[in-house]
C-alpha positions as CSV (number, residue, x, y, z in Angstrom):
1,X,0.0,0.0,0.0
2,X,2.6,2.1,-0.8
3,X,0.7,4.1,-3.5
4,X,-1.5,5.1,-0.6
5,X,0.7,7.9,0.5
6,X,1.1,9.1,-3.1
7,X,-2.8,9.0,-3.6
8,X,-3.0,11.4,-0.5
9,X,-0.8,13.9,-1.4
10,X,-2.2,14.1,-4.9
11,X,-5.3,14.8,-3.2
12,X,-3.7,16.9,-0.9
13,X,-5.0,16.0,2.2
14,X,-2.9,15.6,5.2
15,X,-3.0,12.4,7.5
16,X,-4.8,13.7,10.1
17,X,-7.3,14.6,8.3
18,X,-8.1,10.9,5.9
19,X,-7.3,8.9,9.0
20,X,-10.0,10.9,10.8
21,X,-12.0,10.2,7.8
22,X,-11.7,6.8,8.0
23,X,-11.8,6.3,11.2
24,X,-8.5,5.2,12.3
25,X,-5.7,6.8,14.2
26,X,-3.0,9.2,12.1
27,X,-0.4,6.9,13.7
28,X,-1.9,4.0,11.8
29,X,-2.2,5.6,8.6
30,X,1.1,6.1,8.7
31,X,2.4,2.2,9.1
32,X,-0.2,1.3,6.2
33,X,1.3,4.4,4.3
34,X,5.2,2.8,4.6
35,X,4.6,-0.6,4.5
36,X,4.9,-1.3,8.5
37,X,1.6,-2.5,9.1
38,X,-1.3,-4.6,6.5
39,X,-4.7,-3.6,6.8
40,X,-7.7,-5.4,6.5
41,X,-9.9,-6.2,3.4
42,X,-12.7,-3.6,5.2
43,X,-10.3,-0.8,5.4
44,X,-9.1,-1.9,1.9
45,X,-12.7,-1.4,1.0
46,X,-13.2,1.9,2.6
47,X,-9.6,3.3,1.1
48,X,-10.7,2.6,-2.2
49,X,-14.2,3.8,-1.9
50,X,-12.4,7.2,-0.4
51,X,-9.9,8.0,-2.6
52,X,-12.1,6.6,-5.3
53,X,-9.1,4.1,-6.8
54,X,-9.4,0.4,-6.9
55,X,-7.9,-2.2,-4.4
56,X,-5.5,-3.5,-6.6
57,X,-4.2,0.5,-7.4
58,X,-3.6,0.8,-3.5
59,X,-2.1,-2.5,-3.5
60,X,0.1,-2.5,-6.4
61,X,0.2,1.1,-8.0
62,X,-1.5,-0.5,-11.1
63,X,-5.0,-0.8,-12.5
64,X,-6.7,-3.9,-13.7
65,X,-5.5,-3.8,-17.4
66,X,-7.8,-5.2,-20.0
67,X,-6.3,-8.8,-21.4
């Protein structure tokens, strides 16, 4: 999830304020942010749904391509 970070400063928003969002602490945004700490498939959910990206871009920095 290290696209996460780079989604949020796109968007600029500042940790406090998406971890508020969605409901975690800033603390923990930051381990999902650098790698230090997986979340679950419901936060996955929620991430996605917020920042308005699939799972697999916040997973792997890539989009589903078309085969």
């Amino acid at each position: 999830m290290l696209c996460l970070k780079k989604i949020r400063k796109e968007k600029k928003l500042n940790q406090q304020k998406v971890a508020f969002d969605l409901n975690i602490s800033r603390e923990s945004l930051s381990y999902y942010e650098n790698g230090k700490r997986q979340s679950s498939l419901e936060l996955l959910l929620d991430m996605s749904n917020y920042f308005n990206v699939s799972i697999n871009y916040l997973i792997t920095g890539e989009e589903f391509k078309k085969r």
